[in-house]
N, C-alpha and C positions, 0 to 999 in steps of 0.2 A: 708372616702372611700379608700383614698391610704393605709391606715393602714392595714384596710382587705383587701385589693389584698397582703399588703407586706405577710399577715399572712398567706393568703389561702396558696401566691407561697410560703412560709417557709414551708409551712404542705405540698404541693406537691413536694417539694424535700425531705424533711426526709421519705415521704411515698416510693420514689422512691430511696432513700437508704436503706431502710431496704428491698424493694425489690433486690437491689443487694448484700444485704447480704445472705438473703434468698437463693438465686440462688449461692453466694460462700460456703454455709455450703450446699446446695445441694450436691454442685462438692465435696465437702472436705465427706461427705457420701459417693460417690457412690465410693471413691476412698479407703477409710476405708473399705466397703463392698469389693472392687475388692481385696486390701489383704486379709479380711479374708476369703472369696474363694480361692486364693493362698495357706494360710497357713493351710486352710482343704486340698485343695488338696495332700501338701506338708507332711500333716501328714496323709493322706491314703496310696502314694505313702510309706513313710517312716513305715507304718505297713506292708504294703506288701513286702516291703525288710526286716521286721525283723520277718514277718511269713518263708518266705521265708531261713531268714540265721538259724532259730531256727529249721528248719524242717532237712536242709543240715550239724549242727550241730548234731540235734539228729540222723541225718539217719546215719554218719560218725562219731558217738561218741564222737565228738570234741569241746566237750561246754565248755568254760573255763567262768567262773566265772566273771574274768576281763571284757571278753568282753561280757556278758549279763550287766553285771553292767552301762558298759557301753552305753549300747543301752537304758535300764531303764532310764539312765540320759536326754540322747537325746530327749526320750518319754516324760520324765518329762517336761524338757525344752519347747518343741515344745506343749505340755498342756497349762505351763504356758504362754506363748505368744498367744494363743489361747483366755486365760480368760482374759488378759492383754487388746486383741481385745476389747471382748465384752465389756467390763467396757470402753472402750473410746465410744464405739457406744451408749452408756449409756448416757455419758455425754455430749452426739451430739444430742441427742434427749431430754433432757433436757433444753439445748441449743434453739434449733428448735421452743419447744414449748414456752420458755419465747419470743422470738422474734415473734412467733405467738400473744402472747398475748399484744405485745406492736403494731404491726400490727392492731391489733381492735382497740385501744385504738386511734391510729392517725386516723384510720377512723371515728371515732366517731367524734372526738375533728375535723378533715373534713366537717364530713356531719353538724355538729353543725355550723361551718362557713360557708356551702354555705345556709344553713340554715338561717343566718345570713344575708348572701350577698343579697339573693330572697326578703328578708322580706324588706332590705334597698331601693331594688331597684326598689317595690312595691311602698312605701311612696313617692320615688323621681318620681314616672311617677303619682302617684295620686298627688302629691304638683305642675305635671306640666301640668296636666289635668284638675287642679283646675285653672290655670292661665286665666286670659280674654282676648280671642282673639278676634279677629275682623272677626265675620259672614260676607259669601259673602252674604248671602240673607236678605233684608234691609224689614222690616215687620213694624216698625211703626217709630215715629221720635224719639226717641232715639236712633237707629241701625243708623239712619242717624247724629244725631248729634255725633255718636261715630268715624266714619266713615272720619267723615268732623275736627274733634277733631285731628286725627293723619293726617290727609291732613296738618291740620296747622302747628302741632309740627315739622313735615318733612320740611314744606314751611320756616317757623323759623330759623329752626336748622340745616339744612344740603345744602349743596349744591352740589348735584349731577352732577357725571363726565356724564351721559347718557342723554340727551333731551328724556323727557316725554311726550307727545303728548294723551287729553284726546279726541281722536275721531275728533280733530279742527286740521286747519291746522296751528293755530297763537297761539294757549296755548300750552305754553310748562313751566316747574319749574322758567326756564330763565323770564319767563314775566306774570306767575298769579300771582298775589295778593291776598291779605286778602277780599278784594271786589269783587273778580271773585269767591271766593272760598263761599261768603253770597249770591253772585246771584247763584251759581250751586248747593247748600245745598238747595234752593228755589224750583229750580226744582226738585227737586232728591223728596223733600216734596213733591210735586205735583200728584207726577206720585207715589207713592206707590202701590203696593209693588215693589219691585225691584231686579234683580240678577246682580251683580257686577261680573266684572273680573279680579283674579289678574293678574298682570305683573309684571316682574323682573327691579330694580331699581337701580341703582349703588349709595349708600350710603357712604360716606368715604373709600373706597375702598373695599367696603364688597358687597358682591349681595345680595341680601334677596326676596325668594319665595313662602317664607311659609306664609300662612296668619295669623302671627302674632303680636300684638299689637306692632307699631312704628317701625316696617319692611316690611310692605306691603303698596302700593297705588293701592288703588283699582280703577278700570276704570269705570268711571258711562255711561250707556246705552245710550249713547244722540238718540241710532238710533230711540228710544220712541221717542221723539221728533217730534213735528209740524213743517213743512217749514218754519213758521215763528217766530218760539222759538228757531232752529238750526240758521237762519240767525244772532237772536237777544245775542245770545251765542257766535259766532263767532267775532258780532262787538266788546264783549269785548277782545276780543284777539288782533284784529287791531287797536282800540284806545290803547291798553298799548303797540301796538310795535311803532305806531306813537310817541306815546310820549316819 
């Protein structure tokens, strides 16, 4: 996955350089366009001074040879840098269009990598929606032995900085046991079906609230509970703090 982000952002910056090139051979255009408006200009003005001296010539019989020759050269001149123009405008647009073409080309080999990216990122939420979590709605005794299954791993394996309190005022992680956890899996059987609730648990330094497998303890409903099943639940909490 690092690989294609490194790839996508490599293909999002070379996209974003040839978008500044794009936009410098723009400016280098509009700037070749602005002379050659100049140098049309410059050669209409420069007809109209050589209509102008050819007319004041013929009108005053003063045509010397030299200086028509010379005005022909200027013309010439100012022709040639004329054609000189177009032929660069030529190879600006020749230019233009191969960087066009490599413009598509990053977009493709793009949309191919997000293309890419979609497909990866489809597989990792279906590989993580296939995962087994732990249902808050308990429907038969398997839900409940899965249930009371990570009650244990957690009672085992961690010892939580927060006191957990399951509806009792003397069970907390500090003082159930493996044997308060066969008597409450009892009841929990008993009274089927059932809706748990989660709560947040401080696990080695992590908080966990998602109901997922060996991050959640779920709070079983004692409020179901008869007066004298809540009474007979509770004694196990004050025998294990007496002892």
């Amino acid at each position: 996955m690092l690989g294609l982000h490194k790839r996508i952002s490599h293909t999002h910056t070379r996209v974003l350089d040839v978008v500044d090139a794009i936009q410098e051979t723009q400016l280098e255009l509009k700037l070749k366009s602005m002379r050659v408006k100049q140098a049309q200009r410059q050669l209409a003005k420069m007809h109209a001074v050589h209509e102008m001296q050819l007319k004041r010539l013929v009108h005053k019989d003063l045509v010397h040879l030299e200086r028509q020759d010379s005005l022909v050269d200027k013309f010439t001149s100012s022709t040639r840098m004329t054609t000189k123009i177009g032929h660069e405008n030529e190879l600006l647009e020749d230019k233009v269009t191969a960087l066009e073409g490599s413009i598509d080309r990053l977009l493709e080999q793009y949309e191919e990598a997000l293309h890419t990216h979609s497909v990866s990122m489809r597989q990792l939420q279906s590989e993580h929606d296939s995962l087994r979590k732990v249902d808050n709605e308990l429907e038969t005794i398997q839900d409940v032995d899965d249930v009371f299954e990570d009650l244990k791993y957690i009672l085992l394996h961690h010892k939580p900085e927060k006191k957990f309190c399951l509806k009792s005022k003397h069970l907390t992680l500090d003082t159930l046991t493996l044997d308060h956890l066969q008597a409450m899996k009892e009841v929990a059987a008993a009274h089927l079906p059932l809706k748990l609730h989660s709560v947040n648990v401080t696990l080695q330094k992590r908080v966990y609230s998602t109901p997922c497998r060996r991050a959640t303890v779920a709070q079983l409903p004692v409020y179901r509970l008869t007066p004298l099943e809540q009474l007979e639940f509770d004694a196990l909490g004050v025998l294990s703090s007496s002892s």
